[in-house]
N, C-alpha and C positions, 0 to 999 in steps of 0.2 A: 504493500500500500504506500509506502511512502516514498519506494521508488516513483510512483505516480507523477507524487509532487516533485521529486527531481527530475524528472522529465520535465514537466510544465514549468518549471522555472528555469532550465536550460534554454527550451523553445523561445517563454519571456524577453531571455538573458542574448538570445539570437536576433530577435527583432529588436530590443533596445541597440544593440552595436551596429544594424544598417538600420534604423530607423529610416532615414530620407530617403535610402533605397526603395526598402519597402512602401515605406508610403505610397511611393508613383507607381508599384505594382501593385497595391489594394486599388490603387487610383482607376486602374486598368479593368482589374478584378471587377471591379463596382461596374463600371462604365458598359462591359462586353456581356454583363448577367444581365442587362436591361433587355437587350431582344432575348428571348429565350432559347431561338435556336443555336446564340451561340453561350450559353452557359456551363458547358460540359468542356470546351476548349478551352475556356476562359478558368477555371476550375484547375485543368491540365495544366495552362500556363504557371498559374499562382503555381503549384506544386515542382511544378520545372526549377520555377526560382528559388522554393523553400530547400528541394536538394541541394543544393548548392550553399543556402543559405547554414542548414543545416551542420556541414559538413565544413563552415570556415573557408567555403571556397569562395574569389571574387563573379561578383556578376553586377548587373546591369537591370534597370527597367526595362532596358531593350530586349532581354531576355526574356519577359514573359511572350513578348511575340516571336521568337525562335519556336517556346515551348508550345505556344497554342498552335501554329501552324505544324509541326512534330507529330501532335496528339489529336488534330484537327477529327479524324474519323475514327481514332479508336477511343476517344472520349466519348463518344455519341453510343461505342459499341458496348462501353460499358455501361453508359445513362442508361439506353432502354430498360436492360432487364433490372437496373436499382429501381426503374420510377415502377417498374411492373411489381414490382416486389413491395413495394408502399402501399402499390393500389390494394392487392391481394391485403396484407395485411391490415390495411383500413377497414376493408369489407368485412374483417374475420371479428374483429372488434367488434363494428359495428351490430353486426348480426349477433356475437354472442352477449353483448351486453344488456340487448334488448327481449331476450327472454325471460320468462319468467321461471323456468325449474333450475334451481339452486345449483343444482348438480352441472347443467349446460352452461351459466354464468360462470362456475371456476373454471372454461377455459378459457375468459379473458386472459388470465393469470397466465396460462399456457403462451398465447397470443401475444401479451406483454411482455414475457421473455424470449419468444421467437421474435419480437421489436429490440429489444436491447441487445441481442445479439445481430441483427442486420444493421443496426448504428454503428455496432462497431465495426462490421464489415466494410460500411460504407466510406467511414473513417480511412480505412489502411486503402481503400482501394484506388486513389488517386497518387497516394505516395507507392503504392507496386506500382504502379504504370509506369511513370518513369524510374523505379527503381532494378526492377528484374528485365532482364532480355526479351524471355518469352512473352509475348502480349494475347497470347490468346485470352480468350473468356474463362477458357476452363482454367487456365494456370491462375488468373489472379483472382478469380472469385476463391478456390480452392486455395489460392496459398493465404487470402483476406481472412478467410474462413476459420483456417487454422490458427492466425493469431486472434482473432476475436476467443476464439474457446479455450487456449490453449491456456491464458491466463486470466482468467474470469473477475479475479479481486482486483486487479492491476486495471485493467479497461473500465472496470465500473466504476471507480475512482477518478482516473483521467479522464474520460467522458462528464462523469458529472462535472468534475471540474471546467475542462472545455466549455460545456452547455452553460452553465453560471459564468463565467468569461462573455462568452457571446452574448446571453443576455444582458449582461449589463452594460457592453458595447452598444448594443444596441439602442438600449433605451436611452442611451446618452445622446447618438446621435451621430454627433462628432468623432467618437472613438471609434463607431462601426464603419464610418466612411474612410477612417485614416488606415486602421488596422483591421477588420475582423478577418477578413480573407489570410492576409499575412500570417495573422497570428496564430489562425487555424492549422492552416497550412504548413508551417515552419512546427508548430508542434505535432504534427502525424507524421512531418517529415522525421522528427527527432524518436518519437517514441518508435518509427519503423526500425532506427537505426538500434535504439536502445534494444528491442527483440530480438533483429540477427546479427546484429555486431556487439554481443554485450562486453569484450573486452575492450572494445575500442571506441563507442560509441561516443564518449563525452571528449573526443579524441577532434582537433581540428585541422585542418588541412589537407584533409585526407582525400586525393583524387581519384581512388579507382571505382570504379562503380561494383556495388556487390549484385548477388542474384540467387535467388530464391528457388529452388524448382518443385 
């Protein structure tokens, strides 16, 4: 658990040291999420930039447009089956909460943790995009998959964390326009690294790219 928090204060501790960087990559983030059809590339760039950022390597604002155009159609390969996977699980909810035998409402409960584990799916799944080689669907939903379950204490703490971050970003206004993308981003990017590089991960400079299979 409290690795959690050292992740989320590393991530922190990555966008405090390129702040202005970042900045004009949320800048970008914000700007490309307005049409929706490019939200998924826009998503892919931020994460482009968070490897990098993550890792102590130099980059540029310009670099989120390297990464979106990179991840242009396997961003979208991955949206579909996430927003399918929402819809499905919205329905399941939906439907089982409005029953009335006791026994069919505790699968909300069921439903609510097949949701808290597809968040944290969703979490890792733009930091493997450009993390691992393989792009297939099956490689990163499966290797997403496997970090969401593998440490169940650890995700439910850095998520909630994350989620109260964003919201208060949010409500502010200000902070969600300068940073939320960033800071999201640069922490998935960290905590991916904290998963499969644990000896190295709080490690900066480090240019090779690793991979997952």
């Amino acid at each position: 658990m409290v690795d959690a928090f050292r992740v989320v204060w590393r991530g922190l501790r990555d966008v405090y040291d390129e702040m202005f960087m970042l900045m004009g990559v949320n800048s970008f983030t914000l700007l490309m999420c307005l049409p929706v059809v490019t939200i998924p590339p826009a998503l892919a760039g931020a994460a482009f930039v968070a490897y990098r950022a993550a890792r102590g390597l130099a980059f540029a604002p310009r670099d989120f447009w390297a990464g979106f155009r990179l991840y242009l159609w396997d961003s979208w390969k991955v949206a579909i089956p996430s927003l399918l996977g929402w819809f499905l699980l919205a329905m399941n909810l939906a439907f089982y909460s409005q029953q009335t035998d006791p026994y069919m409402r505790l699968l909300v409960i069921l439903w609510a943790f097949v949701g808290f584990v597809w968040l944290a799916i969703q979490f890792y799944l733009f930091p493997l995009l450009v993390y691992q080689r393989d792009k297939s669907l099956r490689a990163l939903f499966k290797n997403a998959a496997i970090l969401a379950v593998s440490r169940p204490l650890f995700n439910l703490v850095l998520l909630g964390v994350v989620v109260l971050l964003a919201a208060g970003m949010v409500l502010s206004g200000v902070l969600a326009a300068l940073f939320l993308f960033s800071v999201v981003s640069v922490i998935g990017a960290v905590a991916l690294r904290y998963l499969l590089e644990p000896q190295d991960w709080d490690r900066r400079g480090e240019a090779d790219e690793g991979e997952q299979q």
